[in-house]
C-alpha positions in Angstrom: 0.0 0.0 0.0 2.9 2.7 0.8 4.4 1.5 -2.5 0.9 2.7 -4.3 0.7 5.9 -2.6 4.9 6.4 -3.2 4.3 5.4 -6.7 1.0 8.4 -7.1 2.9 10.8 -5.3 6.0 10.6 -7.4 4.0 10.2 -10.5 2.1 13.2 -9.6 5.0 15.4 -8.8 7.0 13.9 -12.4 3.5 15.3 -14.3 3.1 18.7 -12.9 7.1 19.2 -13.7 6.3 18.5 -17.4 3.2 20.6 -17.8 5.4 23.7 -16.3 8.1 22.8 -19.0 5.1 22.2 -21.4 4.0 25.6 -20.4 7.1 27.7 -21.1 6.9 26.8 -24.8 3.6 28.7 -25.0 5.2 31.9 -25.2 7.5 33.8 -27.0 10.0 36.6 -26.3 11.8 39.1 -29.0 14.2 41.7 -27.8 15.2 43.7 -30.8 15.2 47.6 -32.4 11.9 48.9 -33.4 12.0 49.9 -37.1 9.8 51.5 -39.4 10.0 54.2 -42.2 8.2 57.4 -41.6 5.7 56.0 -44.3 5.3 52.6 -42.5 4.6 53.9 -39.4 1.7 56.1 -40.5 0.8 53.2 -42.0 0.8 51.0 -39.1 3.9 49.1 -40.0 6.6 48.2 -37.6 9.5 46.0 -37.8 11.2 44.6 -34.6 14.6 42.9 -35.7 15.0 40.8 -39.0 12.2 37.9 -38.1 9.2 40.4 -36.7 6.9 42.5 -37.9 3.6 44.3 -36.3 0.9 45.6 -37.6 -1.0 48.4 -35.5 -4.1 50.1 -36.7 -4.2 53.3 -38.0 -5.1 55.9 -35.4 -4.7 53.4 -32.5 -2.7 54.6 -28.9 -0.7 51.8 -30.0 0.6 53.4 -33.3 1.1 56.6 -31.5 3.6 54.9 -28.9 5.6 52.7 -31.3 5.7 55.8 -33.6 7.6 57.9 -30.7 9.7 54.6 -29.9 11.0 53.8 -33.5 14.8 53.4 -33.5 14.9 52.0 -29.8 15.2 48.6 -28.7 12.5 46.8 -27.0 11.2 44.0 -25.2 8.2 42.2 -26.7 6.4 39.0 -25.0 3.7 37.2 -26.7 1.8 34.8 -24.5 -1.9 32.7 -24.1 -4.0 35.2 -21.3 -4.2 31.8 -18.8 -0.1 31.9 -19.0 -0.5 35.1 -16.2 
């Protein structure tokens, strides 16, 4: 009977460790220099490295802050809403 509940408990604890290293692959992190033309970015149009690229629409409060941060480098995290 100890050797069932040993076996459970280990079992248990050897599941939740892969559904946290399961987890970390659902998110995605890209730390690079914002980039757009002046064109682009009234267009909506931002570039973050060589492998990303945004698209904002026209108007919105997030245009207007990557527009005043082209040229710097930034942090972006993309992730499901239940990752929090």
């Amino acid at each position: 009977m100890r050797r069932l509940i040993l076996f459970c408990v280990v079992f248990a604890v050897v599941l939740l460790g892969m559904g946290r290293l399961v987890a970390q692959d659902d998110k995605i992190e890209v730390e690079a220099q914002v980039g757009a033309t002046y064109q682009e970015a009234d267009e909506g149009y931002f570039s973050f490295g060589q492998d990303t690229m945004v698209v904002t629409k026209q108007g919105s409060d997030l245009q207007k802050w990557l527009k005043a941060h082209v040229g710097q480098r930034m942090k972006v995290k993309f992730e499901p809403e239940s990752a929090r």
